[in-house]
MIDOSE-1310 file (N, C-alpha, C; in nm, 2 decimals, decimal comma, always signed):
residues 119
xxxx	-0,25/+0,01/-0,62/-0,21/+0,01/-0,48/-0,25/-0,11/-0,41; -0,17/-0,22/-0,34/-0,19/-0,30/-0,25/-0,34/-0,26/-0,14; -0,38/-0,36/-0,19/-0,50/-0,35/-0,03/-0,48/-0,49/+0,03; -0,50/-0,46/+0,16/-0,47/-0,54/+0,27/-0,61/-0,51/+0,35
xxxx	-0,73/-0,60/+0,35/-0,80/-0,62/+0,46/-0,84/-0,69/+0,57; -0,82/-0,72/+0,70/-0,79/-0,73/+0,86/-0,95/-0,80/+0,86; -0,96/-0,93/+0,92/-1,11/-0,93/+0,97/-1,07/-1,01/+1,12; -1,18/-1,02/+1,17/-1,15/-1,14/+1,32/-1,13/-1,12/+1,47
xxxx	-1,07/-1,00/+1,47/-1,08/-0,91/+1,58/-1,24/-0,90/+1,67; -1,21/-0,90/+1,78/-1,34/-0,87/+1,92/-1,28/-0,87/+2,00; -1,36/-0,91/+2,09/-1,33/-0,95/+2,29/-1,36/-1,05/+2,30; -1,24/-1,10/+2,38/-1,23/-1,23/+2,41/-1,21/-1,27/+2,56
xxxx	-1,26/-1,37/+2,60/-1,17/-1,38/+2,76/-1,05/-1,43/+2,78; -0,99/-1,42/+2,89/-0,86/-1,47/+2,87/-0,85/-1,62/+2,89; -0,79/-1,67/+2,77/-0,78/-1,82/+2,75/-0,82/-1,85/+2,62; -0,97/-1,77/+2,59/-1,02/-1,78/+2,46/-0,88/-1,78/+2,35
xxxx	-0,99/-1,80/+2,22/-0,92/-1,79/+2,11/-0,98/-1,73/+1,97; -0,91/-1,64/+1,88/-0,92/-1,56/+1,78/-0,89/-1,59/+1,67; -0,91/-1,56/+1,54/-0,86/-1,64/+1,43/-0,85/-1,50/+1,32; -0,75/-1,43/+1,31/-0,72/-1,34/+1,24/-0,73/-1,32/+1,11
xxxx	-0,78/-1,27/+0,99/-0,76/-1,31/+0,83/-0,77/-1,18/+0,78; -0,62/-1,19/+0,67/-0,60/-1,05/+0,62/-0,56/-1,13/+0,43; -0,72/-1,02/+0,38/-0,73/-1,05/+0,26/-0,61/-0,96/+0,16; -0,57/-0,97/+0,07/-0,47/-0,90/-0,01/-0,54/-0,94/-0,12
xxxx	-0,50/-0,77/-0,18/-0,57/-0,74/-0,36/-0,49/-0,82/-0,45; -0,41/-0,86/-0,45/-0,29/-0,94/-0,54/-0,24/-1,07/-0,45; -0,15/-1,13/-0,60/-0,13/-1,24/-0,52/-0,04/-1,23/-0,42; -0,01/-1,28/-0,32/+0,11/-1,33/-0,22/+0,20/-1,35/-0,20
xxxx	+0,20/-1,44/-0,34/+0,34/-1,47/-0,38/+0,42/-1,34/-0,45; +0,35/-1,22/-0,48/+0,47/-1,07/-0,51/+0,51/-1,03/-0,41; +0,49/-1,13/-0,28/+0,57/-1,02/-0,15/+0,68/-1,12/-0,12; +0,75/-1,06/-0,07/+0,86/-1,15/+0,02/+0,83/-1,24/+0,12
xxxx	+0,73/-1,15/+0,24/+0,70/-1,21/+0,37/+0,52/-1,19/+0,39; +0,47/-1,22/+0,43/+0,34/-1,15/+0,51/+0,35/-1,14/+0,70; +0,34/-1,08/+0,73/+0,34/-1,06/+0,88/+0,23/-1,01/+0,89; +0,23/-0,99/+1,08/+0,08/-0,97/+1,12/+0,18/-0,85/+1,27
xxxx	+0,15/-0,74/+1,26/+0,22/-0,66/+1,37/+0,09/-0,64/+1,49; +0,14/-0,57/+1,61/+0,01/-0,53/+1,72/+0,09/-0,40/+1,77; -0,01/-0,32/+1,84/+0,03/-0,19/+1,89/-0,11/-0,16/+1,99; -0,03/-0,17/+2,11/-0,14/-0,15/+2,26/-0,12/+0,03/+2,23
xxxx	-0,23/+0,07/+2,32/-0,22/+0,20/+2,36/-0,10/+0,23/+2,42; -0,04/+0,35/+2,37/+0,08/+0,41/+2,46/+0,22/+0,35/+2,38; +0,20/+0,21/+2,29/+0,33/+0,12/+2,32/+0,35/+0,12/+2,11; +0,51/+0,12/+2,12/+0,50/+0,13/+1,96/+0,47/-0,05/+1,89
xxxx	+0,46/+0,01/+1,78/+0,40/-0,11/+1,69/+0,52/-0,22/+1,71; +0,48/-0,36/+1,69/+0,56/-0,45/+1,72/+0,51/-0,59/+1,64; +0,66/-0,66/+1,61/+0,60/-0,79/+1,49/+0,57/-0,85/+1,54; +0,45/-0,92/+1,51/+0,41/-1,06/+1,61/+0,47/-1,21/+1,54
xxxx	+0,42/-1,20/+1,40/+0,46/-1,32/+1,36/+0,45/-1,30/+1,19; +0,58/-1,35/+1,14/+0,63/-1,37/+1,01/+0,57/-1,48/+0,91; +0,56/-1,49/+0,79/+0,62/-1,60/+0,74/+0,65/-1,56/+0,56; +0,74/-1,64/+0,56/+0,78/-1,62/+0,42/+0,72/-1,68/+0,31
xxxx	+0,78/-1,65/+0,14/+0,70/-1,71/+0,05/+0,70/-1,86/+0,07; +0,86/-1,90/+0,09/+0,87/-2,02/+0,11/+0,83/-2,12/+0,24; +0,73/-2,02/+0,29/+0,69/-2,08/+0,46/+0,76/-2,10/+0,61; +0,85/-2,05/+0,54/+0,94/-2,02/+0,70/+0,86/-1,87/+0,83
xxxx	+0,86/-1,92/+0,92/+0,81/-1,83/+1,02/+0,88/-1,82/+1,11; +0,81/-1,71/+1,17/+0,91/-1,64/+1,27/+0,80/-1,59/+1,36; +0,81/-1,58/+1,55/+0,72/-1,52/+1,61/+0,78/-1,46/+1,71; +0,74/-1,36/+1,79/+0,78/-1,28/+1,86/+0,80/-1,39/+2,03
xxxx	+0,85/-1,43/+2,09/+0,88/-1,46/+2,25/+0,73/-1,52/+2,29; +0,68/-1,38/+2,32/+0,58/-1,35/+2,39/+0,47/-1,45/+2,34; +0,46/-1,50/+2,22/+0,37/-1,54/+2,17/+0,36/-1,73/+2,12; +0,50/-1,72/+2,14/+0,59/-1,88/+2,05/+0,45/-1,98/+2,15
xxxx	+0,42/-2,04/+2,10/+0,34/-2,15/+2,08/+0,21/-2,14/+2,08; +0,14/-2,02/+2,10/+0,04/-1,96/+2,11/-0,07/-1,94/+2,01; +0,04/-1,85/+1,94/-0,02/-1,82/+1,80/+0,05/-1,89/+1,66; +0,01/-1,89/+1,56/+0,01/-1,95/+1,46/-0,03/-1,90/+1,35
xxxx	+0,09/-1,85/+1,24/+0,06/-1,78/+1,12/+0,07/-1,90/+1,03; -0,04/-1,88/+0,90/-0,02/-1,93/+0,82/-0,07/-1,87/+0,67; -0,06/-1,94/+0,54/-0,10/-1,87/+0,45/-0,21/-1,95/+0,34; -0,29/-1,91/+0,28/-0,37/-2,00/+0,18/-0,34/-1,90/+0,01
xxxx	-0,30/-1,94/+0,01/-0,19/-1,89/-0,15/-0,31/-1,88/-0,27; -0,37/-1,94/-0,27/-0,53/-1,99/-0,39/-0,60/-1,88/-0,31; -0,60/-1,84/-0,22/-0,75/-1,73/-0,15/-0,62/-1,57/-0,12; -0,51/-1,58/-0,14/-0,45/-1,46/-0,14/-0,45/-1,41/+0,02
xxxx	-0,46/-1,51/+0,13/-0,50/-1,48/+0,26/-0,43/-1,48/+0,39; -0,36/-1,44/+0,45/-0,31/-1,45/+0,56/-0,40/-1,50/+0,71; -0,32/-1,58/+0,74/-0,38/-1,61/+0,90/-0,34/-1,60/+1,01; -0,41/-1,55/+1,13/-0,32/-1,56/+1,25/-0,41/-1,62/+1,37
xxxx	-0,38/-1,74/+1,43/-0,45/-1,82/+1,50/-0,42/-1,80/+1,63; -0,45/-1,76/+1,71/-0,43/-1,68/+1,82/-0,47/-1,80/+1,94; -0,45/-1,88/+2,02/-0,45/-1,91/+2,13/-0,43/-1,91/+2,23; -0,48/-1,95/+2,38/-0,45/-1,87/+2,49/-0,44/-1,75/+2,51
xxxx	-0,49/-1,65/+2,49/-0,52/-1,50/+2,47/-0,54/-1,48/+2,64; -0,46/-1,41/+2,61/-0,42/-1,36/+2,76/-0,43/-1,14/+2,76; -0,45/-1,10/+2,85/-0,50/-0,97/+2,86/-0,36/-0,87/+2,80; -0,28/-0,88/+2,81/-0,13/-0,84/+2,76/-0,14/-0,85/+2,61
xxxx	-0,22/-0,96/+2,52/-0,27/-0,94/+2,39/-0,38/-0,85/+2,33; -0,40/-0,79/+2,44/-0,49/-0,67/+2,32/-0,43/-0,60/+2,29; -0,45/-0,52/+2,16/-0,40/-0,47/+2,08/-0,50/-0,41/+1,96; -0,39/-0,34/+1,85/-0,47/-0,34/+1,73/-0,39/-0,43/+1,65
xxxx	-0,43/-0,51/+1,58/-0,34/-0,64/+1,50/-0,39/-0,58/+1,35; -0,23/-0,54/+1,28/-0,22/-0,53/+1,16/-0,15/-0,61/+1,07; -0,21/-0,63/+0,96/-0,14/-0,71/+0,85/-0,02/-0,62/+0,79; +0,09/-0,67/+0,73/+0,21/-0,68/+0,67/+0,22/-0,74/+0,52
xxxx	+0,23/-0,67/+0,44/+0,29/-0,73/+0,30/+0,41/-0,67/+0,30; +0,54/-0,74/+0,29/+0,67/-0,71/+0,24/+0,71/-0,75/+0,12; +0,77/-0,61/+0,04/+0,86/-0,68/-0,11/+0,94/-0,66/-0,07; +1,10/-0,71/-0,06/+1,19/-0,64/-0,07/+1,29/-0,68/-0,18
xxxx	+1,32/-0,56/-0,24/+1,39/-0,55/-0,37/+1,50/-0,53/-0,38; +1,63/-0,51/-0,45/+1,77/-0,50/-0,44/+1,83/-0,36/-0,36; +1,71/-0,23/-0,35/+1,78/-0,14/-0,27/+1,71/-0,04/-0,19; +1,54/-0,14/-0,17/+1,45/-0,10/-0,09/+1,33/-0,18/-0,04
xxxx	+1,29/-0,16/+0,06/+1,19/-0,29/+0,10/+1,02/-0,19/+0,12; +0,97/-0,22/+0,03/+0,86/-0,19/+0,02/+0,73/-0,23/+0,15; +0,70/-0,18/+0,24/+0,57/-0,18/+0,36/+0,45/-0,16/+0,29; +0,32/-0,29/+0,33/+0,20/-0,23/+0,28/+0,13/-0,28/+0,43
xxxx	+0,03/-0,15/+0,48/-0,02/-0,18/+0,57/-0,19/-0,22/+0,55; -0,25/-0,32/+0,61/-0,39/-0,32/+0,63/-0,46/-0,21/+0,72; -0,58/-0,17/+0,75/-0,64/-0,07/+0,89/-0,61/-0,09/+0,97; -0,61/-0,26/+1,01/-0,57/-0,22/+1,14/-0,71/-0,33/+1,16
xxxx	-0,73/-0,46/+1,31/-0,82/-0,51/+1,36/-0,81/-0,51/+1,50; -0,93/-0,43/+1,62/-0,91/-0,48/+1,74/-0,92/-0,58/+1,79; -0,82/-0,61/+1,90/-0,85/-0,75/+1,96/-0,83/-0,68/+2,10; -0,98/-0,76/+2,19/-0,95/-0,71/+2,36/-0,99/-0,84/+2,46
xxx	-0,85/-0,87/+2,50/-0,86/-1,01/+2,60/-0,89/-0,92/+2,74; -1,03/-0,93/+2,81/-1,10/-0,93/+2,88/-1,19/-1,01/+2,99; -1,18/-1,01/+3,09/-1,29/-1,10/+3,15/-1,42/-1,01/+3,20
């Protein structure tokens, strides 16, 4: 079974910055994508930011210049570099491993890291 572990999460003020890292039991390269999702109280889960094996990414609006996924392939690791943290960013920030295969797309979730932009 995939494990996905979440570290980097706290409180932050607003403006600060966070540095997100989600370890995976296997390599990286058996997934399709790695993404990084959030979910506020009350609000459903939502993607924040993509990237593929081949390094293509993708970020949600709300976020485009802000934050910053990347991957270290040798450490099996995902990153999410969070800048300008603004109060609208708290959340619980979960990791993403996607396979997707010819006639189903496999979801592996990490626990889950809080993040609370506060002053």
């Amino acid at each position: 079974q995939v494990q996905l572990v979440e570290s980097g999460g706290g409180l932050v003020q607003p403006g600060g910055s966070l540095r997100l890292s989600c370890a995976a039991s296997e390599s990286i390269f058996d997934f399709t994508s790695m993404g990084w999702y959030r979910q506020a109280p009350g609000k459903q889960r939502e993607l924040v930011a993509r990237i593929t094996t081949g390094g293509s990414t993708y970020y949600r609006d709300s976020v485009q210049g802000r934050f910053t996924i990347a991957r270290d392939n040798a450490k099996n690791t995902v990153f999410l570099q969070m800048n300008s943290l603004k109060p609208e960013d708290t959340a619980v920030y979960y990791c993403n491993a996607r396979r997707t295969l010819p006639v189903v797309v496999n979801d592996y979730w990490g626990q889950g890291t809080q993040v609370t932009v506060s002053s």
